[in-house]
N, C-alpha and C positions, 0 to 999 in steps of 0.2 A: 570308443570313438563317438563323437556326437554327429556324424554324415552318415546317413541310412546304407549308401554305397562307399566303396572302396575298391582298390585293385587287385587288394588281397581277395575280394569274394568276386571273382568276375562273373560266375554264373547266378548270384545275388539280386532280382528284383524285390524293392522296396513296395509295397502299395499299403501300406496301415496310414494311419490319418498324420499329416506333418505338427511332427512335438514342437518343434519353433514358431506356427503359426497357433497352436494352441497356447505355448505359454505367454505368446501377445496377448490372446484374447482374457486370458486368466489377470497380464498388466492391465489392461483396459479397466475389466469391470475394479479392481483393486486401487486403478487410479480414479473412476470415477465416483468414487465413494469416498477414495480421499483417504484413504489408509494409509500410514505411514510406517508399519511394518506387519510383514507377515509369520508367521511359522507353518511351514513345510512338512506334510507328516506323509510317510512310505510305509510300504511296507518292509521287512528285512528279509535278504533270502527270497523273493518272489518269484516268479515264472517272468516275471518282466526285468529283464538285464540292464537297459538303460537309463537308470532313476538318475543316477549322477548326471549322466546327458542332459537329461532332461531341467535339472536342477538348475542347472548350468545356463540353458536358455532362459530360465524365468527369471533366473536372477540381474539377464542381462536387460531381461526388457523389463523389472521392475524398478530399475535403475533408472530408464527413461522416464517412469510418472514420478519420480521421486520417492520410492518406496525402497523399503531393504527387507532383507529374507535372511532366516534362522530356520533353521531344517532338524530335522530329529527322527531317527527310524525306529519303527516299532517291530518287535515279532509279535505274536500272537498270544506268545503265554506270558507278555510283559505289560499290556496294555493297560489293566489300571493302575500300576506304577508309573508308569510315562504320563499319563493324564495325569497325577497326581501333583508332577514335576512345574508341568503345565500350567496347570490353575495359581500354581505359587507365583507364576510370573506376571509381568503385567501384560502382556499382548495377548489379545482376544480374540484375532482374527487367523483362522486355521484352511488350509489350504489340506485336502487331500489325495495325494495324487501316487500315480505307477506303484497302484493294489490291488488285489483280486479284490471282490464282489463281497466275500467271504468274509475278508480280511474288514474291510467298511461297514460290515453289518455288525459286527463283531463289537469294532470302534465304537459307532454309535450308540450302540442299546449301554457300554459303561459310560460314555461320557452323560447320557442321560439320567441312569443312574446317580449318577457324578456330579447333578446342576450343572451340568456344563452345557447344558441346551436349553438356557434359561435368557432371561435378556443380558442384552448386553455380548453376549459371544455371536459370534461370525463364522458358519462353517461355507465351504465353499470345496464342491468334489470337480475333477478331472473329466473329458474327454472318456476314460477307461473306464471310470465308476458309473457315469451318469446315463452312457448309452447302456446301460443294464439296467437301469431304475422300471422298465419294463419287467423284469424278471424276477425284482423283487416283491412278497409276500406282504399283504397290509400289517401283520405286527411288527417286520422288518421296518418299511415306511413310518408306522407310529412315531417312530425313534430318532428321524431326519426330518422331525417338522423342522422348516423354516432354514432348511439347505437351501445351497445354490450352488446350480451345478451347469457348466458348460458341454452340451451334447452338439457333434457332428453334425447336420442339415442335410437331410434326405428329403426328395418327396413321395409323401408316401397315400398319394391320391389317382398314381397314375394305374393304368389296368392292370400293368404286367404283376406293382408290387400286390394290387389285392389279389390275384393268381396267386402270387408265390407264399403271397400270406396265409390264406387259405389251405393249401398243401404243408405247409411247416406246420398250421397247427393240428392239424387232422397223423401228420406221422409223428409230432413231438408227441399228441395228450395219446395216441396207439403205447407210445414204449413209456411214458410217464403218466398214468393214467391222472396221479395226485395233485398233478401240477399245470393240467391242464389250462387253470385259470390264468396261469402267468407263463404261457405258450405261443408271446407275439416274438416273433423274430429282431432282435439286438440289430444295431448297425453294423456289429463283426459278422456278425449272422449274411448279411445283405453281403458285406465286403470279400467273404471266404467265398460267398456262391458266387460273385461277379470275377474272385479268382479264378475260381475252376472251368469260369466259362473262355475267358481269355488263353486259359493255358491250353481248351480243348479247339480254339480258331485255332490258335496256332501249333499245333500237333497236326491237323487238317491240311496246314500248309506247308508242312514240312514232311510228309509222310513220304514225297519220293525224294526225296534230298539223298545223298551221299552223306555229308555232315550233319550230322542230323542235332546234334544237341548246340554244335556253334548258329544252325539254321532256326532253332527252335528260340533262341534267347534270343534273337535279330525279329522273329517273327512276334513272341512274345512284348518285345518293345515298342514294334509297330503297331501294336492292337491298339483300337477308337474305335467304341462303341458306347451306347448308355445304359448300364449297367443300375439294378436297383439302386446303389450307392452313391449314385451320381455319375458323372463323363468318366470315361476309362482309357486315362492316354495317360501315356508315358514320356520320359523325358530325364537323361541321365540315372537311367533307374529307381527312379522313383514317380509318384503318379503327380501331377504337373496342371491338373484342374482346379480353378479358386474354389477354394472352403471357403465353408461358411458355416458358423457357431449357433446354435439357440442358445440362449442364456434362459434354464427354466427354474422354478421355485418348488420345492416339495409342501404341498399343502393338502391335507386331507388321507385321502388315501392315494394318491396317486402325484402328478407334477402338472402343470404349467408354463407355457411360453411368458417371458416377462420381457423378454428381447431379442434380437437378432444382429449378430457380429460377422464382418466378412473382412479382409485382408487391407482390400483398398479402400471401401469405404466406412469402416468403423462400424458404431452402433445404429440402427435402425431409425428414420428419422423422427420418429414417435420416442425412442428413447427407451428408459425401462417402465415399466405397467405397474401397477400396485404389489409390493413384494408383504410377504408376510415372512417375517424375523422370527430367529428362535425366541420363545416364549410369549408369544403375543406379540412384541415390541412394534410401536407405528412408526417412529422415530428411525433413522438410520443410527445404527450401535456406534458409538465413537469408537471401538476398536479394541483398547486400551482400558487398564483400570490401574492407576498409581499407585492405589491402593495395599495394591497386592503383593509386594516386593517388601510393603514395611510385616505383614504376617494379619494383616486386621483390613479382613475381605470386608469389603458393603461399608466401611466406615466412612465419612463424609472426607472431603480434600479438606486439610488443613492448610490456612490462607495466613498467613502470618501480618499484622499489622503496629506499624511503628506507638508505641505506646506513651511515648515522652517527645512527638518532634517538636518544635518551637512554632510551627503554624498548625492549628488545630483547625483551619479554615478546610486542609486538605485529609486531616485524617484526626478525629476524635474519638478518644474512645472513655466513656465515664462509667462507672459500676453504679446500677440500682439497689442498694441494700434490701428493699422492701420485698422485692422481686427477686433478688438471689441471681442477675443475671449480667451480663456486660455488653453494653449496648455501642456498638461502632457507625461514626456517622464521617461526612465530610465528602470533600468534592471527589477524592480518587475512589474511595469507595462506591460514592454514586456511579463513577463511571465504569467499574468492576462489576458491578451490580449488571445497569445496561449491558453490556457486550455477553456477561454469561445468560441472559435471556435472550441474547441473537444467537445463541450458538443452536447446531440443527438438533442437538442432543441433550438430556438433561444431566445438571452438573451439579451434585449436592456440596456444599462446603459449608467452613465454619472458621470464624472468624478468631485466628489465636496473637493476643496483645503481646509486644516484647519490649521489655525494657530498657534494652541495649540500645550500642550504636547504631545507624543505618548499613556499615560492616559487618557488625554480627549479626542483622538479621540476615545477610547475603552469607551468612558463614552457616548460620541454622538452616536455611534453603539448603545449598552444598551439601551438607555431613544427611541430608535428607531429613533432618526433625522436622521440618515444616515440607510442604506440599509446593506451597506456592509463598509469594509476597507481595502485598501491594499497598499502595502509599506514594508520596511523594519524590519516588526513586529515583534516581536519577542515574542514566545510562553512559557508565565509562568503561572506558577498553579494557582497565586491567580488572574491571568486575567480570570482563567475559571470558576470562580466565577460570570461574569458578562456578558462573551460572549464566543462563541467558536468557536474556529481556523478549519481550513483545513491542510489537511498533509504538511507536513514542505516541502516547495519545494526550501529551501536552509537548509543546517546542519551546526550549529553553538558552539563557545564554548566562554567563555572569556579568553581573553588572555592581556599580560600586554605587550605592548611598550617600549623601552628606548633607550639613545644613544648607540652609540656602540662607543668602544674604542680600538686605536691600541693594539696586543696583543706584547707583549717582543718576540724577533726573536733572543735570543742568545742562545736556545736551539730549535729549530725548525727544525734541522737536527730527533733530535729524535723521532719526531712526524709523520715523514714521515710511520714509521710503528708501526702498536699496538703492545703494551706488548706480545702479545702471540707469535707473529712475529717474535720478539728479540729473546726470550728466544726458542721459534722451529730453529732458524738460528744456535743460541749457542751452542744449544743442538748436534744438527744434524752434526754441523762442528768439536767439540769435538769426538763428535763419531766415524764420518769417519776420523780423525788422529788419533784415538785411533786403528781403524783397518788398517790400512794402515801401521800402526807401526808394530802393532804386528806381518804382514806378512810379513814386510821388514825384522825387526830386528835381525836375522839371517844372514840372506844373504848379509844386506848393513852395513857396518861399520858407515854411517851418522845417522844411527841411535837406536846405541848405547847407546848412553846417554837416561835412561828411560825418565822419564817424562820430563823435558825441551827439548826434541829433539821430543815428542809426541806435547806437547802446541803449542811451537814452529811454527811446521809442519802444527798443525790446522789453527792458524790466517794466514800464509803466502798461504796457499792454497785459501783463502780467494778471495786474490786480484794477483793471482796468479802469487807468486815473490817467489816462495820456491826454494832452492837453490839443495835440496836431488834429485840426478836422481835416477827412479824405476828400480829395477831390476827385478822384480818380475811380471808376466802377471797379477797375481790375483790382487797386489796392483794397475796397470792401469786399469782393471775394473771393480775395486772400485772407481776410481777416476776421469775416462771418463763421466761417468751418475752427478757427484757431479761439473766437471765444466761446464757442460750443467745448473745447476741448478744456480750455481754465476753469470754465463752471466745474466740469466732472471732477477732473483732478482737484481744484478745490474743495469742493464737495468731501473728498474721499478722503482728503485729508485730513479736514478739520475732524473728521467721526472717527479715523485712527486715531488720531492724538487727543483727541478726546478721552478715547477707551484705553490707552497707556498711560494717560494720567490721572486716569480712575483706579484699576488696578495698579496693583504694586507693584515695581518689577525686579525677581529676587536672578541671582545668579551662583552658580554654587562656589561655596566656599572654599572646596580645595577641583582642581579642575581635572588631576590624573593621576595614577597609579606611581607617576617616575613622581611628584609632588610628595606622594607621602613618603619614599624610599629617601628623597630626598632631605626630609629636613624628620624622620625616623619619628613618624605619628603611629600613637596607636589603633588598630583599626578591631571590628567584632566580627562575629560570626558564630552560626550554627552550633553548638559544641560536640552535636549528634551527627553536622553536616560532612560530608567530603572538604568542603571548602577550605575549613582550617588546613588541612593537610598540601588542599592545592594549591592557597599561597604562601607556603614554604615552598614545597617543590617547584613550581612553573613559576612564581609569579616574584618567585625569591625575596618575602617578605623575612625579613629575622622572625623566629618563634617564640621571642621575647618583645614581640610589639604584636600578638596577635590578642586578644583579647576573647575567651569563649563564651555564649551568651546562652542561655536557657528558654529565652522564652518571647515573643514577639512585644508582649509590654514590659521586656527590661531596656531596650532600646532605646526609647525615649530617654529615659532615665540615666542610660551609659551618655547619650549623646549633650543633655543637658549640664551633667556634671562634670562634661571634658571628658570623661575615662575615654571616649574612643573619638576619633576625628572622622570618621569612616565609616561603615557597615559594608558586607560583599554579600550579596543574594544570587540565587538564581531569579533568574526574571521572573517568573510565575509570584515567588515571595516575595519579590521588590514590587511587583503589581498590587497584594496586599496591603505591604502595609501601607506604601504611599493613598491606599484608598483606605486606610484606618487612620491616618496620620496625614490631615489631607496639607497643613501647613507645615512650613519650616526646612520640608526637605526635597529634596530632589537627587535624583539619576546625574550621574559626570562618567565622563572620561571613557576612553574605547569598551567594549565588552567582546568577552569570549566567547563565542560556539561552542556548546554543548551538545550532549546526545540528548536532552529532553527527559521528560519522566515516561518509565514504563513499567510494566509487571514483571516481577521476577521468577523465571520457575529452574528448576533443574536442568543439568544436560542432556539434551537429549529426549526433553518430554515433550511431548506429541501434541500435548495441549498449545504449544507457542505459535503455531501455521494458525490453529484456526483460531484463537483471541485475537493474533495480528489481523484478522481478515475481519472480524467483528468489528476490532476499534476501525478498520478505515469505512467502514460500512456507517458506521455512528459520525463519523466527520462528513461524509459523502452526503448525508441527510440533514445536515445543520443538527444535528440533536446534542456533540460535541462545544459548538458557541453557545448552545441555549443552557448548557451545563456552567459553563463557565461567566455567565453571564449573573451569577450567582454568588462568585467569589469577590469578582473583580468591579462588581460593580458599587458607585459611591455617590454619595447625596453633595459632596463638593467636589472638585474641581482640584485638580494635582497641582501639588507648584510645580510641577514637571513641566505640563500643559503649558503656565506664565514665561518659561523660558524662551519657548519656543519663539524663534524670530517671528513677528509678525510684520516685517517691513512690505511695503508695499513694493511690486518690481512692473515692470512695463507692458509685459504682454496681457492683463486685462485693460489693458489702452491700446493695445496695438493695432484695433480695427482706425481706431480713430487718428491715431500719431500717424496712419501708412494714409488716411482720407486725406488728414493736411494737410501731410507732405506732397501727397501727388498733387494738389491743387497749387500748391506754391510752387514746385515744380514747374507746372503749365505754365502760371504766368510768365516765372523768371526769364521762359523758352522766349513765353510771346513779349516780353519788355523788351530782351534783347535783337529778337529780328527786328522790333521795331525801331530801336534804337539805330539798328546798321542799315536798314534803308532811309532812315533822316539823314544819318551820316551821306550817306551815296547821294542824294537829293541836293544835301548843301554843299556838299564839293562842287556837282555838277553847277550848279547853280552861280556860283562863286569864280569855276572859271570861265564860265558866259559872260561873266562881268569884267572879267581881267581881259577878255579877250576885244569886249566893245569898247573898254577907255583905250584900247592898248590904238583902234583904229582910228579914234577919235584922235588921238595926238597926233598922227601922222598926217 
């Protein structure tokens, strides 16, 4: 059972160190180094019963850092067989736990033996083993350079323990004279004597009792004292005061604090201290060696790269004859390069060409012939059925190619500004000769005539050729803010339309996807790409109008000659070639969402968390744009770019359209009160008059 108590053992106090709070402490350091699988070694048959327990807990809390466990027991007369098994595998990182002393010293001196305490490997001992590294011998030690091991947290500064230090080693080196030197008191050591002392209060207190052993286990549970080992209280039978871990390093002849672990607060807020790794290593060990699994330890990752793709912009690779060698260059490699010098570990690999499709090299990753893949890859769902990518460190989409075609230039005056443009200019200039009239029309006889002398007024205000002079101040400042606003707008006109009938303005020649299905054009593509495949299946092209193409300068070529009406890129290669190709073509019609281009490795390899975390680290720093700004960039100018609407729309006028208007606004306010008290005025007036002839008649 993995609860230290039960009802089955009623008369059963627990007080050993809590195995659930240890195997967090064992997740922690495991997650904080970022391991992504362990192995679990016991011993078999031991003095210690509850290894499965115990298993049981670490597996639960390695679950939490995102870690998994493989466990394996050894006996004693099987150990360098088991190591043997071990080394063939690729997981590097060894946990050893619920063994004798005996049993660990045993382990160690073959795994060293063995290289197996050489770089690159991860040992990491138990609670059980590490509070006894006191007891172990320095040629024992020689053997656990650069372990790590989580021991209990005692203080061992206060009076009582150097008393009892002092008497443990004066009766241990009496009956052990040999072993004198390694005669400091273990923490079971502390925990057995704070037993015996607990159980002799409570023997004290139960000595007149009647009941004497139901009194003694009531008494025993109520013991609190501070005991060498720390507080000594109880609580559902078992001991109920917060642990606390050192995390120490074996170096030398002896160990090390590197850390300090407690329940509620974690690691220590300094963190860990300078650790020294089996074999020297300065680096934190990745864990892992992929290596190991193909039978050819220490040999470099094989990196697989596409050998025939059609943009050699992202991945070239050329042979040196003189040299005897093969030289791999291009944008995805530079960026493969970058991220494995971010990683915290060193990564040797080698660069292996394949001649195949961009499938078969995902089928050579899979069956494990290659290590890794990288290249212009591109990330689809049903590839991750066989392998799995790393974070996309290009974003990509499909998009469709075609020529471009001059566009008709005998209405291109009106393009110069958008629809809303026209109609706010319309608008706005009607308005303000609708008020201008209305303040004149009194006063100036030009404008007399209603509406044709208002229309009129407004177009020729326009290009300011009106022939009406103001008489009126209100109508000049309505009309000073309104020629401010025709200068600008004219202004900005003439230098659009100028710069549209300088440039040439192309449009593409077929406009979408349902166009080519439509009238059954043939389109090109990739021949190494996914693409061909995916417009059959998604995009439901016949596979008798697909056209497969080899290479970015046969393009031109298919396109010239008729053979394809089309081209389908992912974006990244449609960014190419239109900047090698800077006339004649352009981008149409909706595009797809893709997964982006990424690295390809195995399932399950361990290497994918931390190149994902590299590449976002190289984007985070701009070092990703400054990459790319390499492929993509062009000494002309896209006709993509020429497509692009450039009408002019209203809201760079809009401080000035909302000045005018508010000004013409006010007037029309102030025209019309003044208008309706003339009105009030001449009535009144008018009948003052009706009313004096009326008296005079009579």
């Amino acid at each position: 059972m993995c609860t230290p108590w039960s009802p089955e053992l009623p008369l059963f106090i627990h007080m050993a160190y809590n195995i659930s709070l240890a195997s967090r402490c064992l997740a922690a350091v495991v997650g904080y180094f970022r391991w992504r699988k362990i192995t679990a070694i016991y011993e078999q048959n031991n003095y210690l019963s509850n290894e499965y327990c115990f298993l049981t807990h670490l597996s639960d809390s390695l679950r939490v850092v995102d870690s998994v466990i493989d466990h394996t027991s050894f006996t004693r007369t099987a150990v360098e067989e088991e190591l043997k098994k071990l080394k063939e595998k690729t997981n590097r990182v060894f946990i050893v736990t619920q063994s004798s002393i005996e049993f660990a010293i045993l382990l160690f001196d073959k795994a060293k033996k063995m290289g197996m305490m050489e770089k690159g490997y991860v040992w990491i001992v138990s609670n059980d083993i590490a509070s006894l590294l006191d007891s172990v011998d320095s040629q024992s030690i020689s053997s656990m350079q650069g372990v790590i091991g989580i021991k209990a947290n005692y203080i061992d500064t206060s009076k009582s323990f150097t008393e009892f230090k002092l008497k443990f080693r004066r009766k241990y080196g009496s009956v052990y004279p040999e072993e004198e030197e390694f005669s400091n008191p273990s923490f079971f050591a502390l925990q057995a004597y704070d037993a015996t002392w607990a159980v002799a209060k409570a023997i004290e207190k139960s000595n007149r009792r009647t009941k004497y052993d139901e009194f003694l286990l009531t008494d025993i549970s109520s013991t609190n004292f501070k005991g060498l080992s720390g507080e000594i209280t109880f609580k559902s039978g078992t001991l109920s005061n917060e642990e606390t871990f050192q995390i120490v390093n074996v170096v030398g002849k002896s160990y090390h604090e590197i850390a300090l672990w407690s329940q509620n607060s974690g690691f220590s807020p300094g963190e860990f201290g300078p650790i020294y790794w089996p074999g020297g290593m300065q680096k934190r060990p990745k864990g892992w060696n992929t290596t190991a699994s193909l039978g050819t330890e220490g040999r470099k990752l094989r990196v697989g790269v596409p050998a025939k793709g059609a943009f050699e912009q992202f991945v070239r690779v050329d042979y040196d004859h003189s040299l005897n060698q093969t030289n791999v260059t291009g944008f995805s490699v530079d960026v493969f390069k970058e991220v494995v010098r971010r990683l915290p570990y060193d990564l040797p690999y080698i660069f292996v060409p394949s001649n195949g499709s961009y499938d078969e090299l995902m089928e050579q990753v899979y069956n494990k012939t290659l290590d890794a893949a990288v290249g212009d890859t591109s990330i689809m769902a049903k590839r991750y059925q066989y392998v799995e990518f790393s974070q996309p460190y290009l974003a990509s989409t499909l998009v469709m190619v075609v020529t471009a075609k001059s566009e008709d230039s005998k209405w291109v005056f009106t393009k110069v500004f958008k629809k809303e443009m026209w109609i706010t200019l319309g608008a706005l200039s009607v308005f303000i000769g609708f008020v201008v009239w209305l303040i004149e029309r009194t006063e100036n006889p030009d404008f007399e005539n209603h509406l044709g002398a208002m229309l009129w007024f407004s177009v020729t205000v326009l290009f300011s050729v009106q022939r009406e002079a103001l008489r009126t101040n209100l109508a000049r400042i309505v009309l000073a803010p309104w020629f401010f606003v025709v200068l600008i707008v004219g202004a900005s006109f003439t230098a659009t339309l100028t710069s549209k009938m300088t440039v040439s303005q192309l449009k593409p020649s077929i406009l979408d996807i349902a166009t080519l299905k439509r009238e059954n054009l043939i389109v090109g593509c990739d021949r190494n790409s996914f693409i061909c495949s995916y417009l059959v299946d998604v995009l439901g092209i016949k596979p008798g109008n697909i056209k497969k193409i080899d290479s970015i300068t046969d393009y031109p070529k298919e396109f010239k000659s008729e053979d394809i009406a089309a081209a389908f890129f992912v974006e990244p290669h449609a960014k190419v070639f239109l900047a090698t190709y800077c006339q004649g073509y352009t981008m149409a019609g909706p595009t797809t969402q893709l997964g982006g281009f990424g690295f390809v490795f195995p399932k399950g390899s361990p290497l994918v968390i931390d190149i994902s975390e590299a590449i976002l680290q190289l984007a985070e720093i701009g070092e990703l744009k400054n990459l790319e700004k390499g492929i993509f960039s062009s000494n002309c100018s896209s006709s993509n770019d020429q497509d692009q609407d450039t009408g002019l729309g209203p809201d760079p006028f809009s401080s000035l359209f909302l000045i005018t208007g508010g000004i013409a606004i006010s007037a029309l306010l102030v025209t019309m009160l003044r208008q309706l008290r003339n009105r009030r005025l001449s009535f009144k007036l008018h009948r003052v008059d009706y009313i004096d002839r009326g008296s005079c008649c009579s």
